[in-house]
C-alpha positions, 0 to 999 in steps of 0.5 A: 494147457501149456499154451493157455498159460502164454499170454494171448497178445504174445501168442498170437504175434508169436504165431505169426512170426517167421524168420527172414531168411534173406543174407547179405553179401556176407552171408550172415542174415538181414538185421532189421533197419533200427538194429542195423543202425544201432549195432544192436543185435537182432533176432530177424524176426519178421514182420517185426523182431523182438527188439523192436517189439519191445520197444513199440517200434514196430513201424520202423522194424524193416529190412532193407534188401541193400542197406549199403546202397545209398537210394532215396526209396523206402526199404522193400524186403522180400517177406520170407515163406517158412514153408518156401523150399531151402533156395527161393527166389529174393527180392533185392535191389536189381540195379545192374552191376557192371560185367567189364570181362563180358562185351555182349553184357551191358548194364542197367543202371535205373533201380526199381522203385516200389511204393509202400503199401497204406496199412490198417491201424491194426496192423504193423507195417507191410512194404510193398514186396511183402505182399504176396498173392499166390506165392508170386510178389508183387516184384516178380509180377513186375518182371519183364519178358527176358530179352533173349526169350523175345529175339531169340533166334529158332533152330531151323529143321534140316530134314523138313522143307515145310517150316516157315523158314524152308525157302529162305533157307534154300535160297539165300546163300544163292543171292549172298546172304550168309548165315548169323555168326550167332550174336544176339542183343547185348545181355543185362547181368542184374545184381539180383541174378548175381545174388541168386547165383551166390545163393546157388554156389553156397551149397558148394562151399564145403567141396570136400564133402560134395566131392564125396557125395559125388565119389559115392555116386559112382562107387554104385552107381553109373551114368548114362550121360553124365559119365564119371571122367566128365564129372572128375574134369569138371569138379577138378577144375572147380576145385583148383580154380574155386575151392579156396574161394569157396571155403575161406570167402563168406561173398561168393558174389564175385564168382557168382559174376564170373560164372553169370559171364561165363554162361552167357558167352557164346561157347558151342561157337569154339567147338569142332569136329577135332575137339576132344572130349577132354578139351570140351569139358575143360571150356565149361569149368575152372576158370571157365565154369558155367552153371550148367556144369554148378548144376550138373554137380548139385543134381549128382548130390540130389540124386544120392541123397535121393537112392540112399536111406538115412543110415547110410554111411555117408550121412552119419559117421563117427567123426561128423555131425549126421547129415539131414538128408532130406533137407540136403536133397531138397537144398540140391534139387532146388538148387540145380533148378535154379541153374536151369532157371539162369539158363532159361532165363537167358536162353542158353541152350547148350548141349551141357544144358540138355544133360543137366535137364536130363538129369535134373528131370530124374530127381524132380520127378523122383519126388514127385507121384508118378504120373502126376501133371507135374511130371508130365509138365516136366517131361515135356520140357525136356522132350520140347528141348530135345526137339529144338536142338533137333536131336530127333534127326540124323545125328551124325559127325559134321564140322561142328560135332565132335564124334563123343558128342554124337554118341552121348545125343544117341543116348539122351535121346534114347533114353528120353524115348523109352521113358515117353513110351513107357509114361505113356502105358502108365498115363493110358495117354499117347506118346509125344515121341513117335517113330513116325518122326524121330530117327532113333539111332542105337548108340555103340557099345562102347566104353567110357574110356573108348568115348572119353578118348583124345583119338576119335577114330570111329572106324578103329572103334567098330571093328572092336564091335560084332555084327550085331554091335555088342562089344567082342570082350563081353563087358557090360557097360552102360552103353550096351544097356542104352542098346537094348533100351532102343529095342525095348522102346520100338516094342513098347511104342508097338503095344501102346499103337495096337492098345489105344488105336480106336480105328484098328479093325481087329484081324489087324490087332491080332496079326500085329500081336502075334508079330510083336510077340515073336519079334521080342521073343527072338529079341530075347532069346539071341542076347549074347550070355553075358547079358543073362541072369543066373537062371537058378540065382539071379542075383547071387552072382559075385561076378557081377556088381550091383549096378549090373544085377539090376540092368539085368533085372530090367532086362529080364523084367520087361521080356515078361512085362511086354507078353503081359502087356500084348495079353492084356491088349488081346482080353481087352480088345478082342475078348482073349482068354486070361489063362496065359495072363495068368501064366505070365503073371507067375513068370513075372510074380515069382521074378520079383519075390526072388529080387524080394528076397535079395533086396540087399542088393539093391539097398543103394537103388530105393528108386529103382527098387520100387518101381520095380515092385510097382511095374511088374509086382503090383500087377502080376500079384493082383492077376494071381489074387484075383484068380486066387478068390476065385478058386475059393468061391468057386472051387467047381468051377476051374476046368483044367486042372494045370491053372489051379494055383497052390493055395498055401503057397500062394498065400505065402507068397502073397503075403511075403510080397505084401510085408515088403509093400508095407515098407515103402516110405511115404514119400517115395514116388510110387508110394501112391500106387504101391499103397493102393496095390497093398490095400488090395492085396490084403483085401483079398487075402483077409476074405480068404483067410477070414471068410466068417467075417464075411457076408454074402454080398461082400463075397460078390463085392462090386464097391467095398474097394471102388469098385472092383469086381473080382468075378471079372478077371480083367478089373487090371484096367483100373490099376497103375500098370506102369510108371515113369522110367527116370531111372537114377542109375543115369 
């Protein structure tokens, strides 16, 4: 009602109102031209602001990109999205700035001109790049291809000879032509990268507050990759070198510009088989910061918003203003690919960069719905890039890798390949890494401080090891996990093979089976014992931190989930009984309602948590469900007595199960899987508990739930049974 009350030629321009969100150099946002001018202040209100409005200068109501540049061209500002993410791409004045302490950078010096557009006589003015189709501006369809994509120069295989490359490669050393130093063509700095770099460095200018996002991270969690005295070298350098810059500066353009410098100067070249990991990570920061390493900072801040809830601590205390953190975890994830995008756009390919895709790969699929395009788009990515930098080969110390450098490739690349194998069980698609080609080396069981060391001496580092790798002093680091993680994935590829193998005659996919199943039993049963849970109570350990609960927890997860998975390929394809689907299913079932029960443990790893609900206790509580309803329509019909499952109990545990399904928030990445686990679990659990609502024919229901036969044991095909592994510890 309120609304009919406002007048209609206000309320329909009201309506379309947005706000630009373009800054200038000092961060303040863009006036409009006549306000500018006038010194009069502006609501920045587009496509006309109020002032203007008032006084029917809607015409002249424009914003230009860059008002102190003195061109003859009409304003073109970049009309601004209010549904755009925090950080989006601007449309500014792209004439070159020049980059005298880069020699390879070189400027442009031609600004890009853009028509205004004729409007209709009904409609207020419209510049050229406001216009947009398909959220892509005119400016941005003007875009050429990057110089560095068109001579970009290919890493060429060491172990194929196949390649197009392969003979020139063997052969021109012999005739005296040495390789490339690894110049390229001279690189064009834009302002308009400039003021998107600057744009990126905003959501550092409070680096005390980032520097306690960053402490929280590794108060409960720890990296795979990116390990905690990387990320204190980094931010130390940043914060001696930058932090008075970024606090008492509204203009980050000039850093900006050193950082722009920085990346696109050749860095791997300084790198050596002597260089220490301390010397290493001080190339990337301080005054010789990098985006790779802005990127890998913003994304750490990505990922604990991402793990923590609301409540926590670290977003609302007595002494500030609460946090929005869904808005922060927003702003980091568009900012960290953003820094992906400058490395791309210039063809940095760095190991730096790899660990930033990595961890970058975690928090956009973490936001997305498992097993979405988008994600298996992402995940490509990342694979392809790994790939290129042949990481899928030996990888071993030469003149130019360092030995810390070899061991942190070993777990990138292994954490890539189990998360390809395990995408692959939960897509029913094939994987893009196989063994077949790619050399999977397990990394040593060591320590950070072992890896981080200035004295790399390999030898010295083995003989701390036993005979089957795992350290002698029984500590559990996150190396020794990434260990088992290579095993896991070689079994798992085993069962995606024997699964979705149409030409293997079934003998064979009995015997490999069987073999499967002893080989990850022995697996199994010879873990040392400080890598075992409790068998009484596994997650009411003191001893052990929160972060080890749960690795261990995975471990023990998918000892089982492997025999559910070689069950379900036996039903499948060679008509198996289900009785030992139904045993497992137990195992696994009464597993997770005990992580259920100590869910406080696991308060700071949401991400984590659910993808445990949805891996392993959506399936085995729909296995027991479903044998469930069947004993109550057919009470006669279970012949032994062993596989009959206690009703109450049961029902008990099913609807514990059920509660804590109920409390996964809408927006989490397995919400759509765990959701549609939920609508059958109650499903179930009404027509058991409620049988008089219900008639015949929904007894034998063939549709009431898509289709889902519950006379048929094996409708588990149709259910998620697994889901992407980016898990946000690493």
């Amino acid at each position: 009602m309120t609304g009919n009350l406002f007048p209609s030629r206000l309320r329909d321009s009201h309506q379309n109102r947005r706000l630009n969100t373009n800054f200038r150099r000092n961060g303040k946002l863009q006036s409009c031209e006549p306000c500018r001018k006038g010194k009069l202040k502006c609501d920045h209100m587009m496509p006309t602001c109020g002032r203007c409005q008032r006084r029917n200068r809607a015409e002249q109501c424009v914003y230009h990109p860059a008002p102190l540049t003195k061109t003859h061209q009409l304003p073109t500002p970049q009309a601004s999205d209010s549904s755009s993410p925090t950080f989006v791409r601007q449309s500014v004045d792209i004439d070159a700035v020049p980059a005298p302490a880069l020699p390879p950078t070189r400027i442009d010096p031609s600004p890009t001109q853009h028509p205004r557009v004729s409007r209709a006589s009904s409609l207020p003015a419209q510049p050229w790049s406001s216009i947009q189709y398909g959220q892509q501006s005119v400016e941005e369809l003007r875009k050429p291809v990057p110089r560095a994509h068109v001579q970009a120069r290919a890493i060429s295989p060491s172990g194929t000879f196949i390649h197009h490359a392969a003979i020139l490669a063997e052969n021109e050393l012999s005739v005296g032509i040495f390789p490339s130093n690894g110049e390229t063509a001279p690189a064009i700095i834009y302002r308009h990268d400039i003021q998107r770099g600057a744009a990126c460095l905003t959501l550092l200018k409070d680096f005390p507050r980032c520097l306690r996002y960053i402490e929280k991270w590794f108060s409960f969690a720890k990296g795979l990759i990116v390990i905690e005295p990387i990320i204190t070298i980094f931010t130390t350098g940043i914060n001696q070198t930058w932090g008075k810059w970024l606090q008492g500066s509204d203009d980050l353009s000039y850093m900006s510009e050193k950082v722009w410098q920085n990346t696109l100067k050749p860095w791997s070249t300084s790198i050596t088989k002597d260089t220490s990991p301390r010397d290493f990570c001080l190339a990337a920061t301080g005054e010789n910061l990098r985006w790779e390493v802005v990127g890998l900072v913003v994304t750490l801040i990505a990922l604990v918003c991402a793990s923590l809830t609301d409540g926590d601590p670290i977003f609302c205390s007595d002494d500030d203003a609460p946090i929005d953190r869904e808005a922060t975890l927003i702003r980091a994830q568009n900012a960290s690919q953003m820094c992906i995008d400058f490395c791309d756009d210039f063809g940095v390919l760095t190991d730096l960069y790899l660990w930033l895709l990595y961890e970058n790969t975690g928090v956009y699929c973490a936001l997305r719905t498992k097993g979405s395009y988008q994600n298996l788009k992402k995940s490509a990515t990342l694979i392809t890039a790994l790939l290129f930098c042949n990481l899928h080969e030996e990888i071993k110390v030469d003149e130019k890798t360092p030995f810390f450098i070899t061991e942190v490739r070993k777990r990138l690349f292994s954490a890539v390949y189990l998360s390809d194998k395990v995408g692959a069980i939960y897509t029913g698609r094939p994987p893009r890494l196989t063994r077949q080609f790619c050399r999977l080396q397990t990394p040593l069981d060591i320590s950070d401080a072992q890896l981080m060391s200035d004295v790399q001496d390999p030898e010295r580092i083995a003989m701390g090891l036993d005979e089957n790798g795992w350290n002698r002093r029984g500590a559990i680091h996150l190396s020794t996990f990434q260990r088992l993680f290579v095993s896991v994935a070689m079994i798992t590829e085993e069962i995606v093979e024997i699964s979705m193998d149409i030409e293997m005659p079934p003998d064979e996919i009995a015997r490999r089976a069987a073999d499967i199943t002893e080989r990850a039993i022995e697996r199994f049963e010879s873990l040392p014992d400080f890598l075992r849970l409790h068998r009484d109570r596994p997650f009411q350990d003191p001893k052990r931190s929160p972060i080890e609960l749960l690795f261990l927890a995975y471990i023990e997860m998918n000892a089982h989930y492997h025999q559910y998975l070689l069950q379900r390929v036996l039903i499948k394809r060679l008509g198996a009984d289900s009785a030992k689907l139904l045993e497992i299913a137990k195992f696994m079932f009464k597993f997770v309602l005990q992580m259920v029960n100590n869910k406080h443990v696991f308060r700071d790893f949401q991400i984590d948590f659910v993808t445990l609900l949805n891996q392993n206790g959506v399936p085995s509580a729909a296995v027991i469900a479903v044998e469930l309803l069947r004993q109550e329509q057919n009470p006669c019909g279970i012949m032994n007595p062993a596989h009959r499952l206690p009703r109450s109990q049961t029902i008990q545990d099913l609807s514990v199960f059920v509660a804590c399904l109920e409390t996964i928030p809408p927006n989490s990445c397995a919400y759509i899987s765990c959701e549609r686990g939920l609508r059958f679990l109650k499903k179930i659990l009404d027509t058991i508990l409620d049988p008089v609502q219900v008639n015949e024919a929904e007894l034998n229901m063939d549709t009431s739930l898509g289709g889902f036969d519950f006379n048929d044991p094996l409708w588990l095909d149709m259910i998620a049974l697994e889901q992407e592994s980016w898990p946000n510890f690493s």
